[in-house]
C-alpha positions in Angstrom: -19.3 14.4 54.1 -16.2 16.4 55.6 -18.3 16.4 59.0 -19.1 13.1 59.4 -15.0 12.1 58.3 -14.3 14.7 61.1 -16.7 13.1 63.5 -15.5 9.9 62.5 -11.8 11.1 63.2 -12.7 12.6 66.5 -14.1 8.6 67.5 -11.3 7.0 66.3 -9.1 9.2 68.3 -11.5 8.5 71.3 -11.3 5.0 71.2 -7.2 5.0 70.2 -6.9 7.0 73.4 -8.9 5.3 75.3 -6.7 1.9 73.8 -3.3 3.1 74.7 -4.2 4.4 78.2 -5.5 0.6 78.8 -2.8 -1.5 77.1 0.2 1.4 79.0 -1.3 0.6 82.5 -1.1 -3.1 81.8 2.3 -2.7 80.9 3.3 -0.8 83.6 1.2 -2.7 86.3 0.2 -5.4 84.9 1.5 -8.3 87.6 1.1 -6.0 90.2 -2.7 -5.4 89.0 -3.2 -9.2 89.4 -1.6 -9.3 92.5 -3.6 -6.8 94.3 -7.0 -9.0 92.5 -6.0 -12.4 93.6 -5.1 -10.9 97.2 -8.3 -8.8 97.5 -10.8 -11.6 97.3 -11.2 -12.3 101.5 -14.7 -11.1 100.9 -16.9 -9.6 98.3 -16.7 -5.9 99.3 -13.1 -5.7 99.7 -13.5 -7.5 95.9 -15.7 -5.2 94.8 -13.0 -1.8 96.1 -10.4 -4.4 94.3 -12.5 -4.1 90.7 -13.0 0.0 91.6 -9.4 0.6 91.8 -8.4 -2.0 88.9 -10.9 -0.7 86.6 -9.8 3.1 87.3 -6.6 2.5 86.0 -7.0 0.7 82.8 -10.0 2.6 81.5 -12.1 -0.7 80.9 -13.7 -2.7 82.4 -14.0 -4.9 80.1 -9.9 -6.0 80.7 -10.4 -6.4 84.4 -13.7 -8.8 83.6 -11.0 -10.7 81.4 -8.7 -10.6 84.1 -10.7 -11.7 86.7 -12.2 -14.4 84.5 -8.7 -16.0 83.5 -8.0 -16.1 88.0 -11.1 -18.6 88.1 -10.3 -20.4 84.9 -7.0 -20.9 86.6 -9.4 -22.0 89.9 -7.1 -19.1 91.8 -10.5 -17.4 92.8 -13.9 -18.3 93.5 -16.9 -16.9 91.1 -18.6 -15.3 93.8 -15.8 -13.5 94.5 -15.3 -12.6 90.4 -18.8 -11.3 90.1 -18.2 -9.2 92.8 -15.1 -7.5 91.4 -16.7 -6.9 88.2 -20.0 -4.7 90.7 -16.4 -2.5 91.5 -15.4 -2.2 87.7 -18.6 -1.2 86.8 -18.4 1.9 89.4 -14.7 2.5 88.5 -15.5 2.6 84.9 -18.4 5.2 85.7 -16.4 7.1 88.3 -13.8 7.7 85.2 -16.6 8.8 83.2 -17.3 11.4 85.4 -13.6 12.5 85.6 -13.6 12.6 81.8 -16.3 14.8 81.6 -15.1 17.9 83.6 -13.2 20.2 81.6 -10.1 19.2 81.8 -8.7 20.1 77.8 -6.1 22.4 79.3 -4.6 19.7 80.3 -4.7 17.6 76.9 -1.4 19.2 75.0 0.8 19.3 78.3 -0.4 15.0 78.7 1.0 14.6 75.0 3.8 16.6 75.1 5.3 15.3 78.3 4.4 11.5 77.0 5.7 12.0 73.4 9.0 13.4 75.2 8.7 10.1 77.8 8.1 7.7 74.9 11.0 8.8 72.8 13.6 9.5 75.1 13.0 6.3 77.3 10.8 4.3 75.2 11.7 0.5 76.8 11.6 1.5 80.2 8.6 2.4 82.6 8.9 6.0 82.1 8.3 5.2 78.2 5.6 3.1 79.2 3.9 6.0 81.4 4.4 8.1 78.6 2.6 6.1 76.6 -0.6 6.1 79.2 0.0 10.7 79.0 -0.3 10.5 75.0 -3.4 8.1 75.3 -5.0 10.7 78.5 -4.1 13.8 76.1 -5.7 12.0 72.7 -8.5 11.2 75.2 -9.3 14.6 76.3 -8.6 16.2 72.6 -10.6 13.8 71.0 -13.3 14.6 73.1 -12.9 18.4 72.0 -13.2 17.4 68.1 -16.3 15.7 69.0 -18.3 18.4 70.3 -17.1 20.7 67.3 -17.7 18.3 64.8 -21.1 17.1 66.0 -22.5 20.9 66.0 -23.1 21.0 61.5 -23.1 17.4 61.0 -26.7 16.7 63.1 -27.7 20.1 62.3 -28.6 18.7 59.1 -32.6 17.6 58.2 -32.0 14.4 57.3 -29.9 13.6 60.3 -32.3 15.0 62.7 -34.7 13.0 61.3 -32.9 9.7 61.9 -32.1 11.0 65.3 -35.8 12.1 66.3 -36.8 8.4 65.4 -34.9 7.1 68.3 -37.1 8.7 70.8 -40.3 6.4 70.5 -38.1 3.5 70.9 -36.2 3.3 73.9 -35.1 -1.1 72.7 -33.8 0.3 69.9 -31.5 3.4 71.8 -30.1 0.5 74.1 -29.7 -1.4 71.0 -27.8 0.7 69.4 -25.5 1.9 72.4 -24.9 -1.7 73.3 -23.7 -2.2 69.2 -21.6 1.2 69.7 -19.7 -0.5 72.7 -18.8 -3.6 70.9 -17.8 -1.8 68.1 -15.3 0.7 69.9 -14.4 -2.0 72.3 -15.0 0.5 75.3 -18.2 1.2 76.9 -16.6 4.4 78.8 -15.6 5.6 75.0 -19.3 5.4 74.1 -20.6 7.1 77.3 -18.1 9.9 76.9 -19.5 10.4 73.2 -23.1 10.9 74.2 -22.6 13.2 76.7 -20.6 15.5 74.2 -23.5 14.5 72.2 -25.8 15.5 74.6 -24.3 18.7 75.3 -24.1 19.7 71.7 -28.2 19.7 71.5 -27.9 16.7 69.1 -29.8 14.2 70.8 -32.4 14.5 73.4 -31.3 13.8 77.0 -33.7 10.4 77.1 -32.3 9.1 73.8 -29.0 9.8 75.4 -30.1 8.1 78.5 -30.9 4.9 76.7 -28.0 5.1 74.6 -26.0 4.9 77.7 -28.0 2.0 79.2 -27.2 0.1 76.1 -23.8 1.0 76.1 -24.0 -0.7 79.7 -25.0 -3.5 78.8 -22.8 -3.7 75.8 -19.7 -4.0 78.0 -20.9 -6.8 79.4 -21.8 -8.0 75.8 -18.4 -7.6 74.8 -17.0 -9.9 77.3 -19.0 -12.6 76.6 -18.1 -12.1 73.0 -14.5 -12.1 73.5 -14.3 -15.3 76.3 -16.7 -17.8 73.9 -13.8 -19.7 73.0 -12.6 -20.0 76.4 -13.3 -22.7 79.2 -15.9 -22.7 80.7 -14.8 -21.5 84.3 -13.7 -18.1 82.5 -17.1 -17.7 80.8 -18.7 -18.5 83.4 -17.7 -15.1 85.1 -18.5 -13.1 82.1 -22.1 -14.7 81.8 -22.9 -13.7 85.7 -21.6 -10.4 84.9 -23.9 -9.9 81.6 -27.1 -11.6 84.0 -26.1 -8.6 86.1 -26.1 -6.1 83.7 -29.7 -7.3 82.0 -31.2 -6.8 85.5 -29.7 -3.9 85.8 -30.8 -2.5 82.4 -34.6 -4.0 82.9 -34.9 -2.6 86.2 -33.6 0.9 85.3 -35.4 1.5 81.8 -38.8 2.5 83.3 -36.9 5.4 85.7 -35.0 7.1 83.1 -38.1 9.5 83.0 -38.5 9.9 86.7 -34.4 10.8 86.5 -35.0 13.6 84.2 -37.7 14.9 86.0 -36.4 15.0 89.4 -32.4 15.5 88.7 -32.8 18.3 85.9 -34.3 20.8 87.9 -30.4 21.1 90.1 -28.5 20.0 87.1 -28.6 21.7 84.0 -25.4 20.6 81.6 -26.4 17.8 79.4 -22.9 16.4 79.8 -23.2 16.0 84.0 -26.5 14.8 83.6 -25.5 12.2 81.0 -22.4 11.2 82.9 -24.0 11.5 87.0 -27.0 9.0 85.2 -24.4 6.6 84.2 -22.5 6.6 87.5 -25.8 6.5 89.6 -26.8 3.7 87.3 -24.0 1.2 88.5 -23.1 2.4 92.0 -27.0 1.8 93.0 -27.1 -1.7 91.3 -23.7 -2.1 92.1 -24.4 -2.0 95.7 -27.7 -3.5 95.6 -26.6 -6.7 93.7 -23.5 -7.4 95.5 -25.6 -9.4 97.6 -26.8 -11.9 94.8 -23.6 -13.2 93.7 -23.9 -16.3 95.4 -27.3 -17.1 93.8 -26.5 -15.7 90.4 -23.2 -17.4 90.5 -25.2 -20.7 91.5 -27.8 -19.8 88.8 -24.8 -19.4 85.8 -23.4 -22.5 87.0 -26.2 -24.6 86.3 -26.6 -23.1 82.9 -23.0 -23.4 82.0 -21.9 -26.3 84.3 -18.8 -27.2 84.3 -17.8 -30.7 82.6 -15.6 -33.3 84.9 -13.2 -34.5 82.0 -11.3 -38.1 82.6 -7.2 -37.6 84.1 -6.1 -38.9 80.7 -7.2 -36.2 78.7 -3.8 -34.0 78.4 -5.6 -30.7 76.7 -4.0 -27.5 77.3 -5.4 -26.1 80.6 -4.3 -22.8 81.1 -4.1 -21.1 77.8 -6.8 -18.9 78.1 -6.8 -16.4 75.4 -8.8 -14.1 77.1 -5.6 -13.4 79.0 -3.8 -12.0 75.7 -5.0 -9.0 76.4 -3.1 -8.5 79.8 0.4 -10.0 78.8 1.7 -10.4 82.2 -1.2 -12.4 82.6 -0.7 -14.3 79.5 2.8 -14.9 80.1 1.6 -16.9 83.6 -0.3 -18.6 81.9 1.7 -20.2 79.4 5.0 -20.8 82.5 2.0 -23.2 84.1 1.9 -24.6 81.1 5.0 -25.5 80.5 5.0 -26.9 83.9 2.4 -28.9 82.9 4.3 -30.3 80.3 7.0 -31.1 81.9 5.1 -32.7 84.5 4.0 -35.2 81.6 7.3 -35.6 80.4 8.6 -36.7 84.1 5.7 -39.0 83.9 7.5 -40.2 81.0 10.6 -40.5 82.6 9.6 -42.6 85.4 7.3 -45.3 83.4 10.8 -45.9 81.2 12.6 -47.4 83.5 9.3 -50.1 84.6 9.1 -50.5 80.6 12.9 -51.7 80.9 12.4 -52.9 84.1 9.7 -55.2 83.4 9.5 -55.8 79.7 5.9 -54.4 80.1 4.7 -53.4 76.4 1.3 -52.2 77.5 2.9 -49.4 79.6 5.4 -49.1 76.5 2.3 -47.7 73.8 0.8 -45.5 76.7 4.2 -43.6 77.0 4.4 -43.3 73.2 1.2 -41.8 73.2 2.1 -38.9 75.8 4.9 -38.3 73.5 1.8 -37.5 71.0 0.6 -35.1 74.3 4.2 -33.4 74.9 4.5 -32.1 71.4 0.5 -31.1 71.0 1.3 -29.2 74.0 4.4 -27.6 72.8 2.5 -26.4 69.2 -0.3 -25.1 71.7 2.1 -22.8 74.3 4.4 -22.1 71.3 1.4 -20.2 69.1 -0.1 -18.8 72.5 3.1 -17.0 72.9 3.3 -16.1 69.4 0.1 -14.3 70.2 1.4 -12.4 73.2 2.6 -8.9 71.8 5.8 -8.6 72.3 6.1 -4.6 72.4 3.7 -5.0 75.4 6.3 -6.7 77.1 8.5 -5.4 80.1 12.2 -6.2 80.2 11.8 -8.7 82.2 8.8 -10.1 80.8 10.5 -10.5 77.6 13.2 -12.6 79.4 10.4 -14.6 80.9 9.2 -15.2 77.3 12.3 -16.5 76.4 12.6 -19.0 78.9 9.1 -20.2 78.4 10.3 -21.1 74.8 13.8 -22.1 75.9 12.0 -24.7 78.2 9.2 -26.1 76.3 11.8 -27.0 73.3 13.7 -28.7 75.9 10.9 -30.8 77.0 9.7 -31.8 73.9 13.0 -33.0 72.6 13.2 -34.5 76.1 9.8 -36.5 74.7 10.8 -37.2 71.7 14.0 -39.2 73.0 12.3 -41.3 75.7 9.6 -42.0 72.9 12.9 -43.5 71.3 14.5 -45.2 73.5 11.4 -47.0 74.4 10.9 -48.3 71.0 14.6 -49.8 71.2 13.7 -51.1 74.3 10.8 -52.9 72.6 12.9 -54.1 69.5 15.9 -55.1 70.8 15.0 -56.1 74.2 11.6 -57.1 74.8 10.8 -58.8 71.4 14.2 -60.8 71.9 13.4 -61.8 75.4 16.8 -59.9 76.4 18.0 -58.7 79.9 20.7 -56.5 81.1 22.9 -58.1 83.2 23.0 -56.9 87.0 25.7 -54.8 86.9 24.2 -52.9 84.3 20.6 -52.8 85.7 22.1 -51.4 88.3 24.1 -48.5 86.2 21.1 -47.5 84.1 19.3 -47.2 87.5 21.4 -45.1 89.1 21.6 -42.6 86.1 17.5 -42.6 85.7 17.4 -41.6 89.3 19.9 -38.8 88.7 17.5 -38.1 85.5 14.2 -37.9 88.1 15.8 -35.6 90.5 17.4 -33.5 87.8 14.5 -32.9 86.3 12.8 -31.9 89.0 15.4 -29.5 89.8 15.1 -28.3 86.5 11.6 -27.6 87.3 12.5 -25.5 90.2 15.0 -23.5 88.7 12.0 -22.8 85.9 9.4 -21.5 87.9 11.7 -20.2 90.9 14.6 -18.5 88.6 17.2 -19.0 91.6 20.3 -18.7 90.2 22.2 -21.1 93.5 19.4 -24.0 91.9 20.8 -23.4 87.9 24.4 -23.5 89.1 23.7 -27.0 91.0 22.0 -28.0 87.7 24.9 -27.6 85.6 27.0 -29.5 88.1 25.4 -32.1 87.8 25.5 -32.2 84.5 29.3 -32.5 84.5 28.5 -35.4 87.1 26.0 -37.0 85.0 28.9 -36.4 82.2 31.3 -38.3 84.2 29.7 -41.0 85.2 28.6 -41.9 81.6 31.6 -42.7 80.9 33.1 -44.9 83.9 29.7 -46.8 83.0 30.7 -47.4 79.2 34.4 -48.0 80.3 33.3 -50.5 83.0 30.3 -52.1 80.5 33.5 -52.3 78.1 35.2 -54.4 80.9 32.0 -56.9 81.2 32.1 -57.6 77.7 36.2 -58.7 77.7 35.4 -60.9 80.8 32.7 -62.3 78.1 29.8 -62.0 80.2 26.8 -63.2 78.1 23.9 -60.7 79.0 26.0 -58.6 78.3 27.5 -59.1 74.7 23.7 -59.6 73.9 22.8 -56.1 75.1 25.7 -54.4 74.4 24.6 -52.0 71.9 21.1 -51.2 73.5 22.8 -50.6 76.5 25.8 -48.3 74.9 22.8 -46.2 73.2 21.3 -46.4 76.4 23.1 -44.6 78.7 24.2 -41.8 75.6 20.6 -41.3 75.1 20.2 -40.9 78.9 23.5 -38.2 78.9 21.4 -36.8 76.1 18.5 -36.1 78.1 20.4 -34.9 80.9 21.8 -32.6 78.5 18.3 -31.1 77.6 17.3 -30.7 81.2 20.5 -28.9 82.5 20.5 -26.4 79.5 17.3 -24.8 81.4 19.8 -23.3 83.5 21.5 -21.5 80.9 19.2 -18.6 80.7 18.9 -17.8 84.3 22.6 -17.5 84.4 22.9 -15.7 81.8 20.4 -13.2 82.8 22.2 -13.1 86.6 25.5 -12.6 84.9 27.0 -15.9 86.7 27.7 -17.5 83.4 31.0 -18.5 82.1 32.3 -17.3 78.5 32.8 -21.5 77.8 29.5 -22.0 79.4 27.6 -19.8 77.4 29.5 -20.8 73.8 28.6 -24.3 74.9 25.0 -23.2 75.4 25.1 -21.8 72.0 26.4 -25.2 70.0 23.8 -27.4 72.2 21.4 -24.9 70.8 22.5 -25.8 67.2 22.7 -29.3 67.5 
C-alpha cells in the first residue's frame, strides 16, 4: 500500500507540475500566444510552426486545441487553418516529451528554488508569474524521479505483474487504457512521460508501453472534445477534426508498433528513448502526412456537425465560449465582445425610442420591451462567465480589464431598464391618450436623443479602445448634456405660463422625459470613469462623484 500511495504521489506531482507550467505561461503570454495564432494562419504550414511553438510553451496541447477552437467560434480563423495548428501541437507536445525525458533532475531543485524565491518576493508581477512556470518545470522533473523509484517494489509484486502481463494480448485495451489515463490527468504529455519511466523501470513491456502511448494520443484529442461539448458548434467543430485526425493516426500506426521495435531497438537501447522517440515519430510522420487533408476532413466534420443558420432576432450570447476559461486573456476577449454586443442592442434600443415617441407606434413599443428581456439575459450570462474567469490568473492589467467589463455591462443594463421605462410612459400617458408634444418640445427631446446616439457610441469607443482623450470628451459632454437639461425644463416651464395646450397636457411626461434621458446620459458617461482613473487624469470631485453614482 505505501508504494502505490508513493506512486500515486509521484502522479499527482506529475500532473500538478505539468498544471502550473501550463496555466504560468498563459499568464505570462497569454495575449501574446493568441496574437502570434491569429497572425500565423496565411497558410497551413506556417499554422502548423504556429501550433509547434504554442504547444511548446504551455505543455498541452490540449489548451492550444481550446485556443484555437475559441478563434473560429469567434469566425477570426478558418477550420482548415485550426486543424492545421493542432498537426503543430501534436509535434510540439511530442518534441517536449523528448526534452522531458533526458536527464535533466540536476536541474529540478535549482527550477524550484529560483521560482519559490520569484513567486514570493514578486508574486503579482511577471517575474512571480515565471516563477510560478520554474516551480511547475522543477515539480515536473522531481516527480518524474519519484516515479521511477516508486514503480521499481510496487510492480515487482505477483499480483501486479499479472494484471500487467494481461495487457500484452490486447493491444484495444492498452490504447484504452492510455486514452482513459489522459483524460483522467488532463495531459497526454503527463501520461507519455509516466510510461517511459515505466518502461525504463522493467515494469511493462516496451509494446504495452507502445500502445499505452498510442492511447494516450488519442486521448488528448478525446479530452478536447470532452471539454468543448457544450460549446458552439464552430469550436467543436475544430476539436472533432482534430480527434478524426488522431483515430487515423492511431488505426494506421497500431499494426507497425511491432515493425518499430524490431527495426529501432537494435540502435536504441533505453526504454525511456525508445518510448519517447516512438511518440515523437508517431505525430511528426502523421503530422506531416495529414496536413494535406485538412480541407477534406474539415469539409467531412462540417457536414457531420453543420453549422445551424439561426434567425437575426435570436439575441443568445455569442462569444462566451467556455472553452476559453481556461486561457483567461482569451476569456477576458471574449466576454469585452460581449459587452459590445450588448450594448449594440441597447443602442438599438435607443434609436427605436424616439420612432415609438415619434410615431405613437405600439408594435415597435412591445419589440423594445422585449430586448430589454435580451439586455439583462445577456448581462446574467457575461456577469457568471466572468465569475468563472480565475481571478489569480489574471495580469494587472487584465484584472483592470475585468473591472471595466463589469463596470460597463451594469451600465448597459440599467441603460435598458430605463428606456424599457420610459417607453411604457410613452405608451400610458401619451399614446393611449392620443397626446403630442408640442413642436418646441419635439424638437428638445430630439436634440437630446441625438446627443444620447452619439454618446453612446463614444462610449463604445472609449470601451473597447481605452483612449483616455475619448473618456475625457465623454465626461464633457456629460456636463453639456447636464446643461442643456435644464434650459429645456426652464424654457418647457416658460411654454406652460404662455399656456400652450400640448403642452400643459404633456407636461409631466415630458419633465420625466428629459430627467430620464439626463439619467441615461449619466449611465453612459460613467464608462469613462475607469479609464481615467486607471490613466491617473481623474479629478478628486470626479472620482467622489463616480463613487455616489455608483451608490445610487
Amino acid at each position: 500500500m505505501k508504494h502505490l500511495l508513493n506512486l500515486l504521489a509521484a502522479v499527482a506531482l506529475l500532473v500538478w507540475g505539468t498544471h502550473l507550467v501550463r496555466t504560468g505561461v498563459l499568464r505570462v503570454f497569454g495575449a501574446n500566444l493568441r496574437k502570434i495564432l491569429v497572425h500565423s494562419m496565411r497558410n497551413r504550414f506556417t499554422a502548423a510552426l504556429s501550433g509547434i511553438g504554442v504547444t511548446a510553451l504551455v505543455q498541452s496541447s490540449t489548451a492550444t486545441s481550446l485556443m484555437t477552437s475559441s478563434f473560429v467560434g469567434q469566425g477570426l480563423v478558418t477550420l482548415p487553418a485550426a486543424l492545421a495548428v493542432m498537426r503543430g501541437a501534436d509535434v510540439g507536445t511530442a518534441l517536449m516529451s523528448v526534452l522531458f525525458s533526458a536527464d535533466l533532475s540536476w536541474l529540478s531543485p535549482l527550477f524550484i528554488f529560483v521560482g519559490v524565491v520569484l513567486f514570493i518576493t514578486r508574486a503579482s508581477t511577471a517575474a512571480g508569474r515565471i516563477g510560478r512556470v520554474l516551480i511547475g518545470l522543477g515539480l515536473m522533473l522531481l516527480a518524474l524521479q519519484l516515479v521511477v523509484e516508486a514503480t521499481g517494489p510496487l510492480f515487482s509484486s505477483p499480483p501486479v505483474l499479472a494484471l500487467l502481463a494481461s495487457l500484452s494480448s490486447d493491444v484495444l485495451l492498452e490504447i484504452t487504457i492510455g486514452a482513459a489515463l489522459a483524460i483522467a490527468a488532463y495531459s497526454s504529455l503527463a501520461v507519455v512521460l509516466l510510461v517511459a519511466a515505466m518502461a525504463s523501470s522493467n515494469v511493462v513491456p516496451l509494446d504495452v508501453a507502445l500502445g499505452l502511448v498510442l492511447g494516450a494520443n488519442l486521448g488528448s484529442g478525446l479530452l478536447a472534445v470532452l471539454t468543448t461539448a457544450k460549446s458552439a458548434i464552430p469550436v467543436r467543430q475544430v476539436t472533432v477534426g482534430n480527434l478524426v485526425f488522431k483515430l487515423l493516426g492511431v488505426a494506421i500506426a497500431t499494426p507497425f508498433v511491432g515493425l518499430y521495435l524490431r527495426e529501432v531497438r537494435p540502435y536504441i537501447s533505453d526504454a525511456t528513448q525508445l518510448v519517447v522517440l516512438f511518440h515523437l515519430a508517431f505525430n511528426v510522420v502523421f503530422s506531416i502526412g495529414f496536413i494535406g487533408l485538412t480541407d477534406g476532413v474539415a469539409k467531412l466534420v462540417t457536414r457531420l456537425l453543420p453549422a445551424l443558420a439561426e434567425p437575426a432576432a435570436m439575441q443568445r450570447p455569442h462569444h462566451l465560449d467556455p472553452s476559453a476559461l481556461s486561457t483567461p486573456s482569451l476569456a477576458i476577449s471574449n466576454a469585452a465582445r460581449e459587452a459590445l454586443h450588448q450594448a449594440d442592442i441597447v443602442e438599438t434600443m435607443l434609436i427605436g425610442m424616439l420612432k415609438v415617441i415619434r410615431d405613437n407606434d405600439l408594435r415597435l413599443a412591445a419589440e423594445l420591451r422585449k430586448l430589454d428581456d435580451t439586455v439583462d439575459q445577456l448581462y446574467s450570462a457575461i456577469k457568471y462567465y466572468m465569475t468563472k474567469i480565475s481571478r489569480e490568473a489574471l495580469g494587472e492589467e487584465e484584472s483592470r480589464r475585468w473591472t471595466d467589463i463589469i463596470s460597463f455591462t451594469i451600465n448597459m443594463e440599467q441603460i435598458g431598464d430605463i428606456i424599457e421605462r420610459v417607453i411604457i410612459d410613452i405608451e400610458d400617458k401619451k399614446i393611449k391618450k392620443q397626446r403630442n408634444f408640442s413642436d418646441a418640445g419635439m424638437r428638445e427631446i430630439v436634440e437630446l436623443h441625438e446627443r444620447l446616439v452619439a454618446n453612446l457610441r463614444l462610449s463604445m469607443s472609449v470601451f473597447l479602445n481605452g483612449s483616455v482623450r475619448d473618456a475625457q470628451k465623454l465626461l464633457e459632454e456629460k456636463a453639456r448634456f447636464r446643461d442643456l437639461e435644464r434650459a429645456y425644463a426652464t424654457t418647457h416651464l416658460g411654454r406652460l405660463s404662455e399656456q400652450t395646450a400640448s403642452s400643459i397636457e404633456t407636461s409631466s411626461l415630458h419633465i420625466d422625459l428629459i430627467s430620464d434621458l439626463k439619467r441615461i446620459n449619466s449611465h453612459i458617461c460613467s464608462i469613462a470613469y475607469p479609464i481615467l482613473d486607471s490613466a491617473g487624469a481623474l479629478a478628486p470631485s470626479r472620482l467622489r462623484e463616480s463613487r455616489l453614482s455608483a451608490l445610487e
